[in-house]
C-alpha positions in Angstrom: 10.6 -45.5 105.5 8.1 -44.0 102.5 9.4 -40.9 103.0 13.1 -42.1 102.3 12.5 -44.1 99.7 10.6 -41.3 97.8 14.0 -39.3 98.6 15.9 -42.2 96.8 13.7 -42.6 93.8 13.7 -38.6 93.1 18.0 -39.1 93.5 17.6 -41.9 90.8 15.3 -39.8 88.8 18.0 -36.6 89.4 20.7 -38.6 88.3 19.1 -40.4 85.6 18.4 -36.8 84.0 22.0 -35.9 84.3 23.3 -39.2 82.4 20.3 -38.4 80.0 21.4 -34.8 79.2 25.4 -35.7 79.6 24.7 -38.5 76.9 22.9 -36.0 74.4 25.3 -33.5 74.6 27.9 -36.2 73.9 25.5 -37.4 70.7 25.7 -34.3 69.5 29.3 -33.2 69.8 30.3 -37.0 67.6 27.4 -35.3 65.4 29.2 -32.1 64.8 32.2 -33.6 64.8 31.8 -36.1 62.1 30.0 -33.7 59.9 33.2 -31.3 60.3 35.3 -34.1 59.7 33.0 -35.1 56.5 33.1 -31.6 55.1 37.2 -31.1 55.8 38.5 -33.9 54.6 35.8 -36.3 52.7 33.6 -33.6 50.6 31.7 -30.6 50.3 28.5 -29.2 48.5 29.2 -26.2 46.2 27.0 -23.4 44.3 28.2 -22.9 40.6 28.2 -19.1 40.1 28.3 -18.1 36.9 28.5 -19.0 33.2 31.9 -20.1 32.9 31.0 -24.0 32.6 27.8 -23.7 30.6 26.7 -26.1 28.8 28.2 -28.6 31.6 27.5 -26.9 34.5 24.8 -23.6 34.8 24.6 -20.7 37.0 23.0 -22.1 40.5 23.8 -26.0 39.9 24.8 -27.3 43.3 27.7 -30.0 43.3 29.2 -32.7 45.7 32.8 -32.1 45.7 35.3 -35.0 46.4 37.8 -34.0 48.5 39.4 -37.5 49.3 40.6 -38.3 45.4 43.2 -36.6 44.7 44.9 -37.7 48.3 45.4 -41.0 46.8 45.3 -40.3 42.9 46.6 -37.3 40.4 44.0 -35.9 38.3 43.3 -36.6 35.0 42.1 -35.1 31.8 38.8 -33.5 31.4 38.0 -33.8 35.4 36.5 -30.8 36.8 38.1 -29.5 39.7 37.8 -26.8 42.4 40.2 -24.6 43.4 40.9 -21.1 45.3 41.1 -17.9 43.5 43.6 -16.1 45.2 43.9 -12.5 43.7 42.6 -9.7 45.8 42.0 -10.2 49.6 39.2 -12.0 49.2 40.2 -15.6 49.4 36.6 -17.2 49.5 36.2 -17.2 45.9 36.8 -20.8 44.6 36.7 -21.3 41.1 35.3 -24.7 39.0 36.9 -25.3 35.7 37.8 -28.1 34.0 41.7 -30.2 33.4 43.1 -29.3 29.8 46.7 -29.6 30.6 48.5 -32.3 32.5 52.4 -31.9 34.5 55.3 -31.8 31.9 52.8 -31.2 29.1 53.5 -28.2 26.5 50.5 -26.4 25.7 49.7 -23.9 23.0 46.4 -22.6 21.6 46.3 -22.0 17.9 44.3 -18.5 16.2 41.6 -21.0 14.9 40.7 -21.8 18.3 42.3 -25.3 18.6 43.8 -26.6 21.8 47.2 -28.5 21.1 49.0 -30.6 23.7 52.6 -31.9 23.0 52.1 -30.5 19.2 49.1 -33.0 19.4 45.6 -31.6 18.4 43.4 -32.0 21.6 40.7 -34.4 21.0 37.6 -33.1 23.2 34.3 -31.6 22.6 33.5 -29.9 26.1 34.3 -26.5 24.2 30.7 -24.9 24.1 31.8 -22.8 21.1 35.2 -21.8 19.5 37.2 -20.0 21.0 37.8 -17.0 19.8 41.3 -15.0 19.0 40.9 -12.4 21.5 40.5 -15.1 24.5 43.8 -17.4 23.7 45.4 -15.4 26.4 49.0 -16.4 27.2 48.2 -19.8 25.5 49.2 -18.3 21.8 52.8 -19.1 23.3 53.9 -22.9 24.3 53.3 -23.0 27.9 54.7 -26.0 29.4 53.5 -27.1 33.0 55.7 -28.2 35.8 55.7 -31.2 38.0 52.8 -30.1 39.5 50.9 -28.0 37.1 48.1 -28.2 35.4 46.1 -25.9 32.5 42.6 -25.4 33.5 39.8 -23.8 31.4 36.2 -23.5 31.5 34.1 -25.0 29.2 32.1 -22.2 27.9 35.5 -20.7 26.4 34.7 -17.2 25.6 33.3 -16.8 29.0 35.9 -18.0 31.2 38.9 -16.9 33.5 41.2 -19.3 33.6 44.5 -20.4 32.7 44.8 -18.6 29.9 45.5 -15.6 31.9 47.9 -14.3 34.1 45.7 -13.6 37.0 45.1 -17.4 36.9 47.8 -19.1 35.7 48.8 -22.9 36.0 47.4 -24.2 39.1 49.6 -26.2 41.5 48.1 -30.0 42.2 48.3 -29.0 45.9 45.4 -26.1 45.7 42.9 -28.4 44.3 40.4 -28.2 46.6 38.6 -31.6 44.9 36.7 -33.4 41.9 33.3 -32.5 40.9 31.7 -35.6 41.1 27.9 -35.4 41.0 25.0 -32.4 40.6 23.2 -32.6 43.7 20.5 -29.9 42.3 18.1 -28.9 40.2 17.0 -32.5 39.7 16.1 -32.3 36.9 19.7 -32.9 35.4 20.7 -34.7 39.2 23.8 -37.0 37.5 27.3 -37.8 37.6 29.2 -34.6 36.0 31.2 -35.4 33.0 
């Protein structure tokens, strides 16, 4: 009678490791897929590479993208937005630059280096210098954005690939990856980006 009950405890035990392991494996597939889930749809950390957002953003800054924002809003002015660069076969490249340029909005910049929307003067002072004649690009001509356009550029103007240039170009609203919302690292400048 020992004996079988011994026998029974060591089934308990058997199957009690079994629910055990089935219910960790379980844990961590919701894990993985919530984190997927989180990273596809909700947001995403980034790497800035490169000097094409200095002052606002330097070479190695790491960033929390909101990927969720413009499913239920349209951009705006002055955000800072990710997006695929798609020349070349290499389509990992994602570029960070900032909204100039809105849908339906005529855009032209001037010799002296100043942005003009609608015939309007842009008020702004993201610009970390001037920019300079030889980097107006196809903006010395009115450029007007369709319904679902928009003019980016990158705030250190003389250093930047952006809209201005062909191999850019206006970007659609639906390859806007997301919003740069906060800088995750170095902490010492951890903040909302503006």
């Amino acid at each position: 009678m020992a004996k079988k009950n011994k026998e029974n405890n060591v089934q308990k035990e058997e199957v009690s490791i079994v629910r055990e392991l089935i219910g960790m494996c379980l844990y961590i597939a919701f894990v993985f897929l919530v984190v997927w889930f989180i990273i596809t749809f909700v947001g995403q950390r980034t790497e800035v590479s490169g000097d094409s957002m200095y002052s606002t953003l330097e070479d190695g800054d790491n960033l929390w993208i909101n990927k969720l924002s413009y499913h239920f809003e349209d951009p705006k002015r002055f955000d800072i937005v990710v997006f695929p660069y798609e020349e070349g076969e290499d389509n990992s490249v994602y570029y960070i630059k900032r909204i100039i340029g809105l849908p339906g909005e005529r855009l032209r910049i001037e010799k002296d280096g100043t942005i003009y929307i609608n015939n309007e003067p842009l008020e702004e002072n993201y610009g970390y210098e001037t920019i300079s004649s030889n980097m107006i690009g196809r903006a010395k001509n009115n450029i007007i954005l369709g319904e679902d356009e928009y003019f980016v550029m990158g705030d250190n103007r003389n250093d930047s690939k952006d809209s201005r240039f062909e191999e850019v170009g206006n970007i659609h609203k639906d390859k806007l990856e997301g919003k740069a919302v906060f800088r995750i690292w170095p902490l010492s400048k951890f903040g909302k980006v503006e």
